[in-house]
N, C-alpha and C positions, 0 to 999 in steps of 0.2 A: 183492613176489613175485620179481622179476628180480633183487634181492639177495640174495634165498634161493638163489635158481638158483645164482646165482654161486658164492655158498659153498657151496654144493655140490659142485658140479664142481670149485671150489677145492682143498675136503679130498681130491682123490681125483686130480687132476691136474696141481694146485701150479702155478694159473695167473698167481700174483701175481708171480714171475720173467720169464714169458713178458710180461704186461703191463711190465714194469719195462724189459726187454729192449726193446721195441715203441715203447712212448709216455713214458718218462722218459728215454731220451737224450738228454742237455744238447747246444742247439745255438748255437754260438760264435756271439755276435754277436744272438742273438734270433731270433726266428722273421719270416723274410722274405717279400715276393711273389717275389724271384729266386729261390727253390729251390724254385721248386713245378714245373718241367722235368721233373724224374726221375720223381717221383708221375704226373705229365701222360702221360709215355711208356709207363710201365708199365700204367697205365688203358686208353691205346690198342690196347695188345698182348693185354689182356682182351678189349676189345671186339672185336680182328680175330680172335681165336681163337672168342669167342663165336657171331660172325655166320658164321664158318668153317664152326664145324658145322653150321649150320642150314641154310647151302649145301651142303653137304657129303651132307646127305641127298639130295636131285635131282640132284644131279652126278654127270654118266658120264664117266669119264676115255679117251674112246675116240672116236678121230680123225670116227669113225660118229653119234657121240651129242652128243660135246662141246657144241659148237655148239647144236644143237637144244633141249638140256636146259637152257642159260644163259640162250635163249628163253623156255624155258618156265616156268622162273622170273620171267623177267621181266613175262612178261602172262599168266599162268595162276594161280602159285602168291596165297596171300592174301599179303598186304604183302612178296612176295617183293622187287618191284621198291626197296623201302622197304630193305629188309634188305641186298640188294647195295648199295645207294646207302652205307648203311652201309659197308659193308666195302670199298669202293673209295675214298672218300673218309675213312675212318679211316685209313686206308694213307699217304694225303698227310698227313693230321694228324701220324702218327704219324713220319713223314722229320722233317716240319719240328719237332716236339718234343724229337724225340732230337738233332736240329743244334742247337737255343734249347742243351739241356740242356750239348751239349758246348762249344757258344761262350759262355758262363754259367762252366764249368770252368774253358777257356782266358783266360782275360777275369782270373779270381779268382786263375790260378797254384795252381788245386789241383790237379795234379798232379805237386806237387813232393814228396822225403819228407816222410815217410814213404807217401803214398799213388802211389805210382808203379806196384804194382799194379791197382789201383780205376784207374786211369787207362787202363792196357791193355785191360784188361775189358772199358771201356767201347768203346773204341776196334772191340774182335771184338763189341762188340753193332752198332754202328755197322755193321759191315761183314756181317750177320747181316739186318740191315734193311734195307738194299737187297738180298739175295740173296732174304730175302722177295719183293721187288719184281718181282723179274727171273723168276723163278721164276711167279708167283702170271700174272704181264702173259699169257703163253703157253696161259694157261686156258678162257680163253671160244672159242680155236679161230675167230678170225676172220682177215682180211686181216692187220688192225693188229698181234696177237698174233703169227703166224706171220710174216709176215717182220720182225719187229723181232726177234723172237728168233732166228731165222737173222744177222741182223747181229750176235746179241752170242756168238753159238756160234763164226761165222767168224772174230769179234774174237782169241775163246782160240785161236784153230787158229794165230796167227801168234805164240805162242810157241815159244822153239825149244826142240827135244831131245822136251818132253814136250805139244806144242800139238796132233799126230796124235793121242794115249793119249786124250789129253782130251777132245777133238771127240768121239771115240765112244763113251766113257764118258757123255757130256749127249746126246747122242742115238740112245744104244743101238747105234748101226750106221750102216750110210754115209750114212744122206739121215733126214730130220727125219720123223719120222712117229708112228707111234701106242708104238714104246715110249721115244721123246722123249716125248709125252705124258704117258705112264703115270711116268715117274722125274720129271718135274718134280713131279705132283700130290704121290707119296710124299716128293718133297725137300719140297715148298713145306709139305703138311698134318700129315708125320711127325718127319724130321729133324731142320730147322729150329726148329717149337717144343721138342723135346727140347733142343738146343742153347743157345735161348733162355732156356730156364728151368734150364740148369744155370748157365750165366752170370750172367742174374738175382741167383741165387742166390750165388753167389757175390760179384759185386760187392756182396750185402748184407751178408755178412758180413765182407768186408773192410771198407765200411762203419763195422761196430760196431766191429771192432778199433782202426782207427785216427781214426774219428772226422770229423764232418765238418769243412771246413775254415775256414769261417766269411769274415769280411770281410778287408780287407786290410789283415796286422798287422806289417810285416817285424820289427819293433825289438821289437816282444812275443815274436814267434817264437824272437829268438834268445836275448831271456834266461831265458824259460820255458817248461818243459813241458804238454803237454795233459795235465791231471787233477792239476799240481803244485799241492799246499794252499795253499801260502803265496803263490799266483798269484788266489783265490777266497775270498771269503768269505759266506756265506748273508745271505740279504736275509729279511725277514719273510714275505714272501708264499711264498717255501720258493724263490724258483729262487738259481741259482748266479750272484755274481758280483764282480768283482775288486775286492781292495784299492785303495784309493783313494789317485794316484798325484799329484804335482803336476808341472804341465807337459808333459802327455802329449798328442798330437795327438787331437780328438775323435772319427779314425779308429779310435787303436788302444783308447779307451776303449771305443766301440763291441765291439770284439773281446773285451775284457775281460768285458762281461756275456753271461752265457749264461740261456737258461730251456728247460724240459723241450719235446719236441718235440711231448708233449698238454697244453693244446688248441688253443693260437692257430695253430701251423704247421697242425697236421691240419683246421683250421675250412677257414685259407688252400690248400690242397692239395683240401679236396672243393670248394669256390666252383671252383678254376680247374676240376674233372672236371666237375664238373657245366655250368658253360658250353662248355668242350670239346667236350659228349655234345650240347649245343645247339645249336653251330654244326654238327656232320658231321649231325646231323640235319634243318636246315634244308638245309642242301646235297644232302641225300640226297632230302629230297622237292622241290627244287626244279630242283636241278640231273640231267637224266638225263646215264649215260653210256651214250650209246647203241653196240651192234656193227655194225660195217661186217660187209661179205658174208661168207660160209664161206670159210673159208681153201681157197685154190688154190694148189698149190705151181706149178702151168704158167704163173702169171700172172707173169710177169720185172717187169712194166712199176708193180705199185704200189709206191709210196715210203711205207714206212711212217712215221710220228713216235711218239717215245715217251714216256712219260710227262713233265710237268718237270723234275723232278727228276732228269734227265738230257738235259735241253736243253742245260745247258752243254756235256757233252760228245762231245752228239751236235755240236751247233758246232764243236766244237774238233776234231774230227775230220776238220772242212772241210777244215780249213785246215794238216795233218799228212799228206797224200797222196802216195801214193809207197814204194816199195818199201823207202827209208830212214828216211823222215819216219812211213811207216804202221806200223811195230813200237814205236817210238819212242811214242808215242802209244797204242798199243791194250796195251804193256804194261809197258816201261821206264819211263815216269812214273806211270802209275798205281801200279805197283809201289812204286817210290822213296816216292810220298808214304805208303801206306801204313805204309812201313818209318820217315819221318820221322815221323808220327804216333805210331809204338807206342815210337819213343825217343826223343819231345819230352822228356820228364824227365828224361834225361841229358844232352842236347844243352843245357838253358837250363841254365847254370852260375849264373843271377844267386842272390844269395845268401839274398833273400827275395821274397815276392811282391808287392810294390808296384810297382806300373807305373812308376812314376822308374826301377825297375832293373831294369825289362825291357822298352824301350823298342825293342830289338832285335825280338825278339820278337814283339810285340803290331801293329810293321807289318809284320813280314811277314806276319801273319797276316791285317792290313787289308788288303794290296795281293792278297791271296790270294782275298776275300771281293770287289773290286771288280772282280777278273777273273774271278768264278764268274758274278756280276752283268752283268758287261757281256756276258759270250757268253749268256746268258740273254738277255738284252735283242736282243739281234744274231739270238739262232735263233727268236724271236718277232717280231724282224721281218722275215724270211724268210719266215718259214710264214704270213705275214700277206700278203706277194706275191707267192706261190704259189697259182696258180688251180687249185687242186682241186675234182673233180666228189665229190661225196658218194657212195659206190658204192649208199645205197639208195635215193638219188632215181635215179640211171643204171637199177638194174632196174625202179625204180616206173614209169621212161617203157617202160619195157620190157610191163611188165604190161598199161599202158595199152592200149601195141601190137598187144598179144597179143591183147587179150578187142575190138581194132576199138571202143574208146570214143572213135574220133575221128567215126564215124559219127553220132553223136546229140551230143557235144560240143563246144564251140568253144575254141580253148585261141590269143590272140593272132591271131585272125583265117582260120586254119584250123583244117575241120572241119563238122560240121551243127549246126543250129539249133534240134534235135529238144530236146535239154534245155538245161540255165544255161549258161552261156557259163561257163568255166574260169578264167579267163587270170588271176584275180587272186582265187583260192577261196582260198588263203591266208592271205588277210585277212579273210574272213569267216566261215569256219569255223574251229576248235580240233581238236587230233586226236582226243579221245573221240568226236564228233561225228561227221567222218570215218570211225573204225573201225565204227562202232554203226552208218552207213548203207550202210556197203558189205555187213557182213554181212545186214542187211534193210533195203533201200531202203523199206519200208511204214512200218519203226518211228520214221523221223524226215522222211519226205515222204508222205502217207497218199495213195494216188491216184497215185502215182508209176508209170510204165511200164518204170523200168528193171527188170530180171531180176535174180534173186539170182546172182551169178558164183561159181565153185566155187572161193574163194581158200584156198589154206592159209595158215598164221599169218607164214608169211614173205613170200609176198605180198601180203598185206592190210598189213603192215607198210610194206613198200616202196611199194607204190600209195598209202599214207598219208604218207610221206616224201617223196614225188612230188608230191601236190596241196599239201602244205606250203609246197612252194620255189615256188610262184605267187604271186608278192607283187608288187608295185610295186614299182617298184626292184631288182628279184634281177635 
């Protein structure tokens, strides 16, 4: 029956090009587990776009709403909390994917000719993917969101000539506010994936033109061409591959054989999507990522931290302060490296891609990688001895305050005696338990005297992150 179909739509749409195009592109070297990165990223950018929209219906992009509606997703909507967890942590998948993918590239020297286009491409997807990031952080309208994004708005203001145009163009007007809001959501949910998927698209068909670049063959490269005949010869099983050479290194033999990209790569490319879809999904139900308070633009005094994937250079920002050292930093190097990125392939002159001849090369790009790593390490262990109060446990004791549950409670030796002693409910309650007894203290103490309290959902929230941090040892 599915064959029928096929020919059918065949006769009428001439699918067998499109397939040919798709899943017979001979890939140099065999079908591997290191190029399953690109398939990885692309899958990811589905799923942020997928879970996007689903968000996207409850989301109010309005200084008024923001906030409240990211709430209400979170403990109102069905598997909403599930669906964000998705698309918070797809987000992280999707940095470290598209880095595998480009350290994978670099590593291989495929982006030497002919693909020095596909190499830029990828370079503005790269830089596409974090604007995602930066954009997307600003959303939920908390503490953490707003003033992290005031730090990377103040960032751009310290370019010169065009740093003022700029500032007010990302926040519509003088001070951050609701039509900042509103141009992030249209950059983050419109722009962006338009831009996405024309680059996509594009690096796919450069791609096809020129071919992927396989293992590393310097001494093949230079005596023959991708698709020269008298470089291949057909094997019985139908894939492509090379005359057989005496004395040839078992690298560049390797290179020599090719076979079609269906089925072994495509089997290899759904196993990694599909554990991919595994892990942000175990992290998505296991790991919350909870909202600090409504964003306060009055409040000077919090420090925000931002995602990791910018922990390096929130680090390195430490340590570039100063009215010479802070331009330098916030946009002379960052600039530079982009500009060295997008002319790496003119810059390596070596003459093939075998790491013997680009040995140049290949450390700086080590020493590059152990200083991304170590100020990672360094602003992790910063934030590790930085005593920060949680801002929903600070209102939850607030709440406490407010409804006089010190009167019937005992919480470390102050307080009455009327109900359980507090001081260490953390450890014996769970928070469903918690929200389920605050909103009716009958339904999980039957006989209980406390009163139902008139909490709304960001109190009950907080007063639940409040009795949480009662532990032993906190």
């Amino acid at each position: 029956m599915a064959s029928r179909i096929y020919e059918w739509l065949d006769s009428r749409l001439k699918l067998k090009p499109v397939k040919e195009t798709l899943l017979d592109e001979p890939i140099p070297g065999g079908a591997s587990w290191i190029y399953v990165f690109g398939s990885a990223t692309l899958f990811l950018f589905f799923l942020q776009a997928i879970t996007g929209m689903f968000l996207a219906v409850y989301y109010a992009p309005t200084p008024d709403h923001a906030y409240d509606s990211v709430r209400y997703i979170e403990t109102q909507v069905l598997f909403g909390a599930f669906v964000r967890g998705l698309h918070h942590w797809g987000a992280s998948a999707m940095v470290v994917a598209i880095g595998l993918h480009m350290l994978q590239v670099f590593l291989y020297g495929a982006y030497k000719p002919p693909r020095e286009a596909m190499w830029m491409v990828g370079v503005l997807l790269l830089l596409l993917t974090m604007g995602f990031a930066f954009t997307g952080y600003l959303l939920p309208w908390d503490q953490n969101a707003y003033w992290a994004t005031q730090v990377g708005i103040n960032m751009v203001g310290s370019v010169p000539f065009v740093g003022t145009f700029l500032v007010k163009v990302m926040r519509g007007g003088d001070m951050l506010g609701a039509l900042t809001l509103s141009r992030f959501f249209a950059v983050h949910v419109l722009f962006l994936p338009a831009a996405i998927v024309v680059l996509v698209a594009l690096h796919m068909f450069i791609l096809r033109r020129v071919g992927p670049a396989g293992p590393w063959a310097g001494a093949f490269e230079r005596r023959g061409k991708r698709g020269d005949p008298s470089m291949r010869q057909a094997t019985p099983a139908g894939h492509v591959q090379a005359a057989p050479a005496e004395g040839r290194p078992s690298v560049e033999r390797r290179a020599h054989r090719s076979e079609p990209f269906y089925p072994r790569q495509v089997f290899m490319d759904a196993v990694v999507m599909l554990g991919v879809f595994a892990v942000v999904a175990m992290l998505a139900l296991t790991l919350s990522f909870p909202l600090t308070d409504k964003a306060n633009p009055s409040d000077h005094s919090f420090i925000p931290v931002p995602e990791w994937y910018f922990l390096f250079y929130y680090q390195f920002l430490k340590y570039m302060e100063g009215p010479i050292l802070g331009p330098i930093a916030t946009w002379v190097l960052p600039g530079a490296f982009i500009a060295l990125l997008l002319a790496l392939p003119f810059l390596d002159r070596a003459t093939d891609r075998a790491p013997s001849s680009r040995r140049m090369v290949l450390g700086i790009g080590a020493l590059f990688l152990v200083g991304v790593f170590g100020l990672v390490g360094l602003s992790l262990h910063d934030l590790e001895a930085m005593k920060r109060s949680d801002p929903a446990v600070v209102s939850g004791k607030a709440v406490f305050e407010k409804f006089q549950c010190s009167t019937c409670h005992r919480i470390h030796g102050a307080g009455g005696a009327v109900g359980p002693d507090l001081s260490y409910v953390g450890d014996q309650r769970d928070r469903a338990w918690l929200i389920k007894h605050f909103r009716d203290p009958q339904s999980t103490s039957p006989g209980s005297i406390m009163p139902k309290f008139p909490l709304d959902e960001q109190q009950l929230s907080d007063l639940t992150a409040y009795m949480l941090s009662l532990k032993k040892g906190a």
